[in-house]
C-alpha positions as a Markdown table, in Angstrom:
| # | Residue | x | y | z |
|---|---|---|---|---|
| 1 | Unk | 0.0 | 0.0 | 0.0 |
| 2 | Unk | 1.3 | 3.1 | -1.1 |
| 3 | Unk | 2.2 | 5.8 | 2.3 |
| 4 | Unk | 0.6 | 9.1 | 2.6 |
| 5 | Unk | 4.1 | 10.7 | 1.2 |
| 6 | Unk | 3.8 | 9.4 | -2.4 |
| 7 | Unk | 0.0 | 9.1 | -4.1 |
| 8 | Unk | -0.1 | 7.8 | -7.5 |
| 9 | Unk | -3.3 | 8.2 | -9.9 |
| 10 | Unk | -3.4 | 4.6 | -10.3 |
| 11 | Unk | -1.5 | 2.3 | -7.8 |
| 12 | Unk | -1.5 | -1.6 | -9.7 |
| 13 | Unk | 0.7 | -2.7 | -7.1 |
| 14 | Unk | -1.5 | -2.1 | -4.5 |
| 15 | Unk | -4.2 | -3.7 | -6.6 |
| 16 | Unk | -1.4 | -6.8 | -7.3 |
| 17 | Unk | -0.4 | -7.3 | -3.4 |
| 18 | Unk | -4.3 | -8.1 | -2.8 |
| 19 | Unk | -4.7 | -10.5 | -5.5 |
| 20 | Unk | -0.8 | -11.4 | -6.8 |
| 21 | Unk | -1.5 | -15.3 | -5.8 |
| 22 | Unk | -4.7 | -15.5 | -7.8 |
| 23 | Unk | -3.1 | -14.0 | -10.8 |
| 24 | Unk | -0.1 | -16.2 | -10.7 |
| 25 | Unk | -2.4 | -19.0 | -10.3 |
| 26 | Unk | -4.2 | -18.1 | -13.8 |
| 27 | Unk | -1.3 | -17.5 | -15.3 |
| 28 | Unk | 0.8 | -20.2 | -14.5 |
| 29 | Unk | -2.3 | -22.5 | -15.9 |
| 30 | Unk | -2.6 | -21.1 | -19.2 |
| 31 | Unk | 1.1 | -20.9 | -19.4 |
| 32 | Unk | 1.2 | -24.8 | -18.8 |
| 33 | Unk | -2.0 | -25.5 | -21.5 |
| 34 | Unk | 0.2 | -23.3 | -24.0 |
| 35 | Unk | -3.0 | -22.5 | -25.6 |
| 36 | Unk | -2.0 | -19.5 | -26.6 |
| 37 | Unk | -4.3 | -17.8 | -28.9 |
| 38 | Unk | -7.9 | -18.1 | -28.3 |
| 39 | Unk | -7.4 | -20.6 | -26.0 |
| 40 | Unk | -10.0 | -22.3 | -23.2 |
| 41 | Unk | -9.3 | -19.1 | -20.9 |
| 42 | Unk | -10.6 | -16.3 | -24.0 |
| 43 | Unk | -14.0 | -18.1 | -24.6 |
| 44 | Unk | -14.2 | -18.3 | -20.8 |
| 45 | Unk | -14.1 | -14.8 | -20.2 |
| 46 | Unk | -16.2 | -14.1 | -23.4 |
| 47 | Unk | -18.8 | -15.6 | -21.2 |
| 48 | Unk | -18.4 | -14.3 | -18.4 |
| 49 | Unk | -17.8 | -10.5 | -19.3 |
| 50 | Unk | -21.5 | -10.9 | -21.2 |
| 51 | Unk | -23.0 | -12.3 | -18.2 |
| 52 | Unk | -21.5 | -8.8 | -16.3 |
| 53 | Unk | -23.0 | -6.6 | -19.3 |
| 54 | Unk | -26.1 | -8.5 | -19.4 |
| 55 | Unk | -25.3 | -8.9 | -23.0 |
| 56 | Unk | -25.7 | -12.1 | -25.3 |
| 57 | Unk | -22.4 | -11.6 | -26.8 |
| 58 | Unk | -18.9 | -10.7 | -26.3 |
| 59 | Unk | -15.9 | -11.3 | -28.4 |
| 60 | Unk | -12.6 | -10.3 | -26.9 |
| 61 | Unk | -10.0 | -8.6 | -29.3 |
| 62 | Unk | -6.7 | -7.2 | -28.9 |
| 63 | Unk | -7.3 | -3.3 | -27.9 |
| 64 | Unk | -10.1 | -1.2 | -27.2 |
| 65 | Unk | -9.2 | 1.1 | -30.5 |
| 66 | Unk | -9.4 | -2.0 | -32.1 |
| 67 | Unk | -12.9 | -2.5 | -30.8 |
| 68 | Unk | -14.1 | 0.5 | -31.7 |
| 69 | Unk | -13.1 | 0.0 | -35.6 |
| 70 | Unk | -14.1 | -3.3 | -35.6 |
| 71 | Unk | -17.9 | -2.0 | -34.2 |
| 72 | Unk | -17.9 | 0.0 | -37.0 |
| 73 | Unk | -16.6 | -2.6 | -39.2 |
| 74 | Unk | -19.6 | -5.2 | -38.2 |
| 75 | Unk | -22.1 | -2.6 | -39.1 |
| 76 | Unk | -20.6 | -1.9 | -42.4 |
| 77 | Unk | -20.0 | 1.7 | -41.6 |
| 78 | Unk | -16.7 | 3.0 | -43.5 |
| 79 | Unk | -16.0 | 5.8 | -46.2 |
| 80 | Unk | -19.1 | 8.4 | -46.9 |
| 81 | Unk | -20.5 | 7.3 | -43.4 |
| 82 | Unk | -20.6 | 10.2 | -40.5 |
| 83 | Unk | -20.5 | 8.8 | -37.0 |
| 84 | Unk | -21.3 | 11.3 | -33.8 |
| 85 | Unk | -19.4 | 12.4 | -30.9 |
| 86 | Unk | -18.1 | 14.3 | -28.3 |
| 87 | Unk | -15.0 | 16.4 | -28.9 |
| 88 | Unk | -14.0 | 15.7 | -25.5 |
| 89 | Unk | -12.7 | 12.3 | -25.5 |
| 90 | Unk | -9.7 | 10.6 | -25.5 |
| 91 | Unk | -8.3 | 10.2 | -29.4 |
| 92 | Unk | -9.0 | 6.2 | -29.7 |
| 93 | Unk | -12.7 | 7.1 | -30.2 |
| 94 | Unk | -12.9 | 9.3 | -33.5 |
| 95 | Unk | -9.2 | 6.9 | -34.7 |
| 96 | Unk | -11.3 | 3.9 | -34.7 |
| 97 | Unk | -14.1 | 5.4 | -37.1 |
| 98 | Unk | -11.1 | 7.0 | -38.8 |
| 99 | Unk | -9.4 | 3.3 | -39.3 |
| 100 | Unk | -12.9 | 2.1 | -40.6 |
| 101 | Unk | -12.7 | 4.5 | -43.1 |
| 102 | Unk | -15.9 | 6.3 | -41.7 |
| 103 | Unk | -15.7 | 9.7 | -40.6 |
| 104 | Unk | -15.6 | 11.6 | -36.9 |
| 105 | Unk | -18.4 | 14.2 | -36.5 |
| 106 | Unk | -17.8 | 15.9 | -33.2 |
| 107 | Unk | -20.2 | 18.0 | -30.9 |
| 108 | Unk | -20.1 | 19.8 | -27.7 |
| 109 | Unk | -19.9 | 18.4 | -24.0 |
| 110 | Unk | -22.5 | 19.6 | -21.7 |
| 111 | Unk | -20.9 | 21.8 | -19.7 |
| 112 | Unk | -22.6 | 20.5 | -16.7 |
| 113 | Unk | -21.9 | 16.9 | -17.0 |
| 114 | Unk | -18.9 | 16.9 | -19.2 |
| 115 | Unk | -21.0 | 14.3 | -21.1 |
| 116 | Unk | -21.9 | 14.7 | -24.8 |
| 117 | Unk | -24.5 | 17.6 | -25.2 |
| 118 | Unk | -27.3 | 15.6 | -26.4 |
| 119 | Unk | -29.0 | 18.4 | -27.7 |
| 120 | Unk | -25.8 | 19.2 | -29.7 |
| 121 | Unk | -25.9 | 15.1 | -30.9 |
| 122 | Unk | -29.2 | 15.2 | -32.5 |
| 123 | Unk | -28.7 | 18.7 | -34.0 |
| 124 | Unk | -25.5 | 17.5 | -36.2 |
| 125 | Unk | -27.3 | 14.2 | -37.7 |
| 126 | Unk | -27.3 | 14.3 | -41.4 |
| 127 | Unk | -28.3 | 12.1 | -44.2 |
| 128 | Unk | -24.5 | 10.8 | -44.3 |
| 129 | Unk | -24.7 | 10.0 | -40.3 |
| 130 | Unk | -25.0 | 6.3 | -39.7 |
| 131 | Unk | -24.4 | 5.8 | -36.0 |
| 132 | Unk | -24.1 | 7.6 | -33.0 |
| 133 | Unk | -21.5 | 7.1 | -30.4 |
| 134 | Unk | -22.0 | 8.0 | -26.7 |
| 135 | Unk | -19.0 | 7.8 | -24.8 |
| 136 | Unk | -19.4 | 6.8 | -21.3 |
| 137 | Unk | -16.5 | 8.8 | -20.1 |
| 138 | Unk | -14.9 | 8.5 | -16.8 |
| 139 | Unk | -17.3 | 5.9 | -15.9 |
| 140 | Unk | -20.1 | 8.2 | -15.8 |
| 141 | Unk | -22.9 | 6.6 | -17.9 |
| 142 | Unk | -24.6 | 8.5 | -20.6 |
| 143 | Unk | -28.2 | 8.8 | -20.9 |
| 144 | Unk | -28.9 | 6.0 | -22.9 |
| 145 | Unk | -32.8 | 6.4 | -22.8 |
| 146 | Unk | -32.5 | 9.5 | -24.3 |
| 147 | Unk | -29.9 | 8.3 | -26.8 |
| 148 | Unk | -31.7 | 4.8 | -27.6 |
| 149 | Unk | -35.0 | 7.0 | -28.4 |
| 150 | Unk | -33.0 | 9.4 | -30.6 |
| 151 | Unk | -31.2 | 6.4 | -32.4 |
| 152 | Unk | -34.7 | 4.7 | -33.1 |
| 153 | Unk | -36.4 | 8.1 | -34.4 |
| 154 | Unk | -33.5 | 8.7 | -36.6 |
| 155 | Unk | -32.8 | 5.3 | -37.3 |
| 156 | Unk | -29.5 | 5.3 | -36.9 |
| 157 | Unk | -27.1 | 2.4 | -35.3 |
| 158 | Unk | -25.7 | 3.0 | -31.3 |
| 159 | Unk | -21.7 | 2.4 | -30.6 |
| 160 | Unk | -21.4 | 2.5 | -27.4 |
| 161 | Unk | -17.7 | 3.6 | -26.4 |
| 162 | Unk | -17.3 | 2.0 | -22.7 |
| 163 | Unk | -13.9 | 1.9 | -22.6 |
| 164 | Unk | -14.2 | 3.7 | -19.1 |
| 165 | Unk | -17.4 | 2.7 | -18.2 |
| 166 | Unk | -16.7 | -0.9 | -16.6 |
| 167 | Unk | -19.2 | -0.9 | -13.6 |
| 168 | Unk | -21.4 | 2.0 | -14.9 |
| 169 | Unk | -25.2 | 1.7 | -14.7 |
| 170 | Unk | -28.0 | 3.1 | -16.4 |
| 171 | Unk | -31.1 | 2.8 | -14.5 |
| 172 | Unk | -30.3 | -0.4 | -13.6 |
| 173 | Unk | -28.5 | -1.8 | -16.6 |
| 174 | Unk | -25.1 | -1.7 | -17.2 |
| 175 | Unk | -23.7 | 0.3 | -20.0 |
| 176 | Unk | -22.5 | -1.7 | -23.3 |
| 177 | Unk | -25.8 | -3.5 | -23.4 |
| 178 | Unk | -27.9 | -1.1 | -25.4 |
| 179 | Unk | -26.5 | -0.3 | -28.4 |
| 180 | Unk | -26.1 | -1.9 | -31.0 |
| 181 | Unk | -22.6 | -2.6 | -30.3 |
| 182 | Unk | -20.2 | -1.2 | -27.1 |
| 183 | Unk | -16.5 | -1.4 | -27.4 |
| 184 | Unk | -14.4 | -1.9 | -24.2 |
| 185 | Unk | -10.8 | -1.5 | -23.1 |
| 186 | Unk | -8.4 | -3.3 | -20.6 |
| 187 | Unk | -5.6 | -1.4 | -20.6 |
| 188 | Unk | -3.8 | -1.7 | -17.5 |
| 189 | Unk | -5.0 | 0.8 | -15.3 |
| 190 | Unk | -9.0 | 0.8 | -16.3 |
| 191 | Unk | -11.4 | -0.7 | -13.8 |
| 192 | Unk | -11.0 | -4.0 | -15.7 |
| 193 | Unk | -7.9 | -4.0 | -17.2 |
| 194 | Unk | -5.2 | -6.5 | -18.5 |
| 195 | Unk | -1.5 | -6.5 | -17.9 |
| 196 | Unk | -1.0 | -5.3 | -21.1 |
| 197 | Unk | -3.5 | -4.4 | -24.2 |
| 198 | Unk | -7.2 | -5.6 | -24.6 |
| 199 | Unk | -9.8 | -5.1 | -25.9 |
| 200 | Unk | -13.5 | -6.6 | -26.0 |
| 201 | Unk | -16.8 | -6.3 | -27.8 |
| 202 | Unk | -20.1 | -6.4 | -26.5 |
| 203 | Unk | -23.7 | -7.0 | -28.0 |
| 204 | Unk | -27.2 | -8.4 | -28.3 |
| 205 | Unk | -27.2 | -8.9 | -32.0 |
| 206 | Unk | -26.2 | -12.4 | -33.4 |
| 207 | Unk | -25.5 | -11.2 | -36.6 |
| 208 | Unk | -23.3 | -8.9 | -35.6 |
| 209 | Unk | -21.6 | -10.8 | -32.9 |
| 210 | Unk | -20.8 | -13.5 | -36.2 |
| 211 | Unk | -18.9 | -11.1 | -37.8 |
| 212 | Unk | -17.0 | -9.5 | -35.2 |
| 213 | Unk | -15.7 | -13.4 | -34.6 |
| 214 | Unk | -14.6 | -13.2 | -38.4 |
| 215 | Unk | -13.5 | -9.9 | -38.4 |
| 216 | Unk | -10.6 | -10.4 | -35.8 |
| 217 | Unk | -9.5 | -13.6 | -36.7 |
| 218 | Unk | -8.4 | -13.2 | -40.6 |
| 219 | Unk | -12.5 | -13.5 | -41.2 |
| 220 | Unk | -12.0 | -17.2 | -40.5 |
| 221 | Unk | -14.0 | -19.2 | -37.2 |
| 222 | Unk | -12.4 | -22.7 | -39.6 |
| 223 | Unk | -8.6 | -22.8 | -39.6 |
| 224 | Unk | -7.6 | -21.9 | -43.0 |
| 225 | Unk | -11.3 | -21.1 | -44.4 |
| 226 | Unk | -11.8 | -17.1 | -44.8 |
| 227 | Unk | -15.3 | -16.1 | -45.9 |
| 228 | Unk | -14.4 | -12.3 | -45.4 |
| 229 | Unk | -11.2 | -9.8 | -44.8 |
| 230 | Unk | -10.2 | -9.6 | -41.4 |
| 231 | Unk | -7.6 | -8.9 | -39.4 |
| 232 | Unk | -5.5 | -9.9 | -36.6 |
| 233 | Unk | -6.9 | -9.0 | -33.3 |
| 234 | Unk | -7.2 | -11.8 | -30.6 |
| 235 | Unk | -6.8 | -11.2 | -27.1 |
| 236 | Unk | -4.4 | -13.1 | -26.0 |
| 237 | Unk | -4.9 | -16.2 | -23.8 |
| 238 | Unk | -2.5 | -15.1 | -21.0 |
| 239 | Unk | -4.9 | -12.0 | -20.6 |
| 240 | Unk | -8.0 | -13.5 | -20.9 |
| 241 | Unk | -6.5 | -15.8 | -17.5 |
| 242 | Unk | -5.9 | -12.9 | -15.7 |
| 243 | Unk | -9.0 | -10.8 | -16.9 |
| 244 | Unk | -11.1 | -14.0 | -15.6 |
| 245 | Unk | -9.4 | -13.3 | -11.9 |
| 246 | Unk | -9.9 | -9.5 | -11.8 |
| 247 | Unk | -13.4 | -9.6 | -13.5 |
| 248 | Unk | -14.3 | -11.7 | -9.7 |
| 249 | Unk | -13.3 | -8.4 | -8.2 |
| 250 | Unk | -15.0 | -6.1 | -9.9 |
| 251 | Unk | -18.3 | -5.0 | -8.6 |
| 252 | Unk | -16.2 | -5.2 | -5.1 |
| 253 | Unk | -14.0 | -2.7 | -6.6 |
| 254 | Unk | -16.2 | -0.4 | -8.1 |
| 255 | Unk | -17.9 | -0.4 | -4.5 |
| 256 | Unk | -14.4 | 1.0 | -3.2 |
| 257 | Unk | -14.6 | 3.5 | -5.8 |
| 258 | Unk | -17.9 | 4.8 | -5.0 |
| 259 | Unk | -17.2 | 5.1 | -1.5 |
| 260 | Unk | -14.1 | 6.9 | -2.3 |
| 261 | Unk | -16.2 | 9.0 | -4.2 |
| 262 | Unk | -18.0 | 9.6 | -1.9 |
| 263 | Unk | -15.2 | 10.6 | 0.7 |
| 264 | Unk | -14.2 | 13.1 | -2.4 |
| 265 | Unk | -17.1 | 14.8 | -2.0 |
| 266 | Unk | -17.2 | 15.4 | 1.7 |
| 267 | Unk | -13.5 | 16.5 | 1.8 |
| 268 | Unk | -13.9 | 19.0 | -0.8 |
| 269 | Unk | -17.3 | 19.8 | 0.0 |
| 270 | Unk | -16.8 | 23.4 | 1.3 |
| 271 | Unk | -13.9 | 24.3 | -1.2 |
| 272 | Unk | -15.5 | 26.8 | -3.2 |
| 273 | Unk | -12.7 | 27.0 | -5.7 |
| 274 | Unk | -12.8 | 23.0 | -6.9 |
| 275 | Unk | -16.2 | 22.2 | -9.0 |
| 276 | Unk | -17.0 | 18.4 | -8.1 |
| 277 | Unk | -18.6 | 16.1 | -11.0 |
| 278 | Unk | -22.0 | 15.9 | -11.2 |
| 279 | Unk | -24.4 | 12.4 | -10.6 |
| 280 | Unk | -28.1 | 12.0 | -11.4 |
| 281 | Unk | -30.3 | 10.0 | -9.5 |
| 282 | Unk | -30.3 | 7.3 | -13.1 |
| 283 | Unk | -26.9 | 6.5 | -13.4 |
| 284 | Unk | -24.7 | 4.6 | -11.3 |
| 285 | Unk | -21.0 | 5.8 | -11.5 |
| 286 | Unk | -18.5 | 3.6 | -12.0 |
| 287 | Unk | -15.4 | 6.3 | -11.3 |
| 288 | Unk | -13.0 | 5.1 | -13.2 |
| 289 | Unk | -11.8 | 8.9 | -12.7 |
| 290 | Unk | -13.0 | 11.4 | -10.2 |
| 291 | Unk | -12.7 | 14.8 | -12.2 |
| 292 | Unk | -12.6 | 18.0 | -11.0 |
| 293 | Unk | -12.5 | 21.7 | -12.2 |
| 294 | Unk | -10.4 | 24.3 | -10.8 |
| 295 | Unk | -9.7 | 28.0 | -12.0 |
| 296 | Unk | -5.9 | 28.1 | -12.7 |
| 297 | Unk | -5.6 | 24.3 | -13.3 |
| 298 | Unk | -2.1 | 24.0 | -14.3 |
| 299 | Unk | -0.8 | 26.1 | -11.2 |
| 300 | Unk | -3.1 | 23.7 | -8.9 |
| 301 | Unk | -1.8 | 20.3 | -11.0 |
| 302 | Unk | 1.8 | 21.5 | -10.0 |
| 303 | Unk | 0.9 | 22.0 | -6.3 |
| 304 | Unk | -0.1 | 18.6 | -6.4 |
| 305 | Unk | 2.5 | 17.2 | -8.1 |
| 306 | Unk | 5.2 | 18.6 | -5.4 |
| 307 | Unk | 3.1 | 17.0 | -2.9 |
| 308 | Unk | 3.7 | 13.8 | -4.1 |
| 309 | Unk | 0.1 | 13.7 | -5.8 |
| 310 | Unk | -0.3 | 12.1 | -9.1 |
| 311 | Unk | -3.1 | 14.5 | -10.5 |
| 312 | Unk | -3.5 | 14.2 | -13.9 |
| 313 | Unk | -5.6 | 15.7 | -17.2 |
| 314 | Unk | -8.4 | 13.9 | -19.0 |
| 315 | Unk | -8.1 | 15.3 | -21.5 |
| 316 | Unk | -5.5 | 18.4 | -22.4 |
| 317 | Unk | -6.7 | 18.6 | -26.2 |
| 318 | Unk | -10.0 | 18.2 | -27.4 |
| 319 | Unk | -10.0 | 15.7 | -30.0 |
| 320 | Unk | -11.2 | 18.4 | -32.9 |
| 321 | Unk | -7.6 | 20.2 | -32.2 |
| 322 | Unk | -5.6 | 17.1 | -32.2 |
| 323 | Unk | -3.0 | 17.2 | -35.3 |
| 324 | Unk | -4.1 | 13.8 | -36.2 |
| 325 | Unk | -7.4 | 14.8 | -37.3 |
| 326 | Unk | -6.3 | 18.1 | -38.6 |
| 327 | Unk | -8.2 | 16.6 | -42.4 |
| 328 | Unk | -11.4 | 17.1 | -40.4 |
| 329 | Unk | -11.0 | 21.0 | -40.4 |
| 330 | Unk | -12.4 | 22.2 | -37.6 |
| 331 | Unk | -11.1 | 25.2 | -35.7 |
| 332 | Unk | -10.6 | 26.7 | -32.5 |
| 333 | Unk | -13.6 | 27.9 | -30.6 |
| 334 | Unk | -15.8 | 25.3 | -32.2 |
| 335 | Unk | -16.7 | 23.7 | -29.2 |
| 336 | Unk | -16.3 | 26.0 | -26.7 |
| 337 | Unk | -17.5 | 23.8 | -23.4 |
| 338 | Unk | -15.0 | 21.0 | -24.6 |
| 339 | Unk | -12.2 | 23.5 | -24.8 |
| 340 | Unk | -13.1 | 25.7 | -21.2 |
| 341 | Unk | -13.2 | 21.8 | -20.0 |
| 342 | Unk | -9.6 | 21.2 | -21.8 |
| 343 | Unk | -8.2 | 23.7 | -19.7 |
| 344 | Unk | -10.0 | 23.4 | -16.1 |
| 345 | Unk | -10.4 | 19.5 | -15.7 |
| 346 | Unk | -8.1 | 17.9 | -12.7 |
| 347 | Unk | -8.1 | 14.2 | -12.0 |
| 348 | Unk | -7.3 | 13.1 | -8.8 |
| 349 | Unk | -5.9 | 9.9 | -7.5 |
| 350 | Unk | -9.1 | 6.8 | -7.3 |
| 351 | Unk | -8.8 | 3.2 | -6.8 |
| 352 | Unk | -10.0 | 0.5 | -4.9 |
| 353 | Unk | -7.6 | 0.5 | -2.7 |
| 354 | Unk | -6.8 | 4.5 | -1.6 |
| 355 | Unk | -6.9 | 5.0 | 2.0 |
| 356 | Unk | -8.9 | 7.6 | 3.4 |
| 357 | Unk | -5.4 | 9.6 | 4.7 |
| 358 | Unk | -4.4 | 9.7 | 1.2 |
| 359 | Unk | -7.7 | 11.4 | 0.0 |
| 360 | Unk | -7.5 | 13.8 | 2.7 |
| 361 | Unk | -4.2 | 14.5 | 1.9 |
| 362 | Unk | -5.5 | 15.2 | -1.2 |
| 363 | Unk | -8.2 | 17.3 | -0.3 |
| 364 | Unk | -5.5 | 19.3 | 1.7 |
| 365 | Unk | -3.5 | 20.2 | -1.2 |
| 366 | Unk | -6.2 | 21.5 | -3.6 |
| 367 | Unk | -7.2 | 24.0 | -0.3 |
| 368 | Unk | -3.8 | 25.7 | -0.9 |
């Protein structure tokens, strides 16, 4: 356990000291089966991981950017397609329609939420928009009511990007089980994540479920038979052992995070200077970051840092600045809530297993 002296933003070796022995366990066995790729442990954890979304499918693939290209992919959405989002995400969401071939139309947050403005969302559909991606960012659930209504009316497909959202709920239901597809990521330091890259697909379409299984395996399911073009992008069997072990853990850990949520919120509750995130009585938040806004961020991120606290920024650039999508043309001051957010947002150290001294020494240094 980390001390008071040094707070990371993440701390995996806290996470690996209460659950090391389990993970060698898994390991070790799928190491000794030397099935390798899309072995006994990958079809396991395909099962299980639907069972957590409540979704009849889930195919596991190598990253969640590739998840998100192969969504788009398995609803044969590529070049003159438009697909909606928030500016304010992290780049992996516009790169997978991008790698499809489809094309990134971004919209505003809500400056409330930090969400996708909604509004904003069903103002920019077109006749060239085939999908609509809500992006479940920091584990805070979007309104998927409002977008499944807006999806039927305009008949358009739902992606949901849950890459953060492991945990999240929406009215009950967990998020990447009401679209059409949901992408997820396990890099190492989300709520679920891998030691290493992962990725995963979930959804309650057979149809599409069929092709994501061709589409990341060369568009084969028979060695050597290839009914489509696919690629390569398995998750590994070595992950899919230890994704089995944390995957036990999770709705314990997302607890943790809540409550240290909730500890957020009374430490910093009569700091008029730090603007805490906002929850509605539909969602449940999963936390994968507690976010903050602060006037004068970057003099209050250093503060932190030479206190020993691993703050960080999610996200510095809005995704409609980013040189990589420069093609796209759009220019400063088009989404102006993204961009105030791009330069007030703090995230502060959250994980299962941060001690309450920690968070109030936390909550100390953003009081300076």
């Amino acid at each position: 356990m980390s001390g008071h002296g040094s707070i990371p933003l993440v701390d995996l070796r806290a996470q690996y000291a209460e659950i090391g022995p389990e993970l060698k366990e898994a390991a070790i066995g799928a190491l000794e089966r030397t099935d390798y790729i899309l072995g006994a442990d990958v079809a396991e954890f395909e099962k299980e991981f639907a069972a957590f979304v409540g979704a009849k499918h889930c195919v596991a693939c190598a990253s969640g950017t590739d998840a998100l290209t192969l969504a788009f992919r398995a609803l044969d959405i590529g070049p003159g397609d438009d697909v909606i989002m928030q500016a304010n995400t992290f780049v992996a969401t516009p790169l997978g329609a991008v790698l499809a071939g489809a094309r990134p139309v971004f919209v505003d947050a809500d400056p409330a939420t930090m969400q996708v403005d909604l509004a904003a969302m069903e103002r920019a559909i077109t006749s060239r928009t085939r999908a609509l991606v809500p992006v479940h960012l920091f584990g805070q659930a979007v309104d998927m009511s409002r977008v499944a209504a807006l999806a039927r009316r305009r008949n358009l497909a739902v992606v949901e990007d849950a890459a953060q959202g492991h945990g999240a709920r929406w009215n009950g239901r967990s998020v990447g089980s009401f679209g059409d597809v949901a992408a997820w990521s396990f890099y190492p330091g989300k709520n679920l994540g891998a030691a290493g890259d992962g990725g995963a697909l979930t959804t309650q379409r057979e149809d599409v479920a069929r092709k994501l299984r061709l589409l990341r395996n060369y568009g084969s399911t028979v060695k050597y038979v290839h009914e489509s073009p696919g690629t390569n992008s398995r998750l590994d069997t070595l992950q899919a052992a230890i994704l089995r072990v944390k995957l036990r853990h999770l709705h314990a850990w997302v607890d943790r995070r809540r409550a240290a949520a909730r500890r957020y919120r009374e430490l910093l509750a009569d700091v008029p200077h730090v603007v805490l995130p906002q929850e509605c009585r539909e969602e449940e938040h999963a936390w994968h970051l507690f976010v903050v806004r602060v006037p004068d961020r970057d003099r209050v991120l250093k503060t932190l840092q030479d206190a020993g606290i691993g703050a960080g920024i999610h996200y510095p650039i809005p995704c409609h600045l980013q040189g990589a999508l420069r093609n796209l043309e759009y220019a400063r001051g088009a989404f102006p809530a993204a961009e105030d957010l791009a330069g007030r947002i703090l995230s502060l150290p959250i994980y299962p297993e941060i001690e309450p001294a920690q968070q109030a020494a936390v909550a100390a240094a953003l009081r300076v």
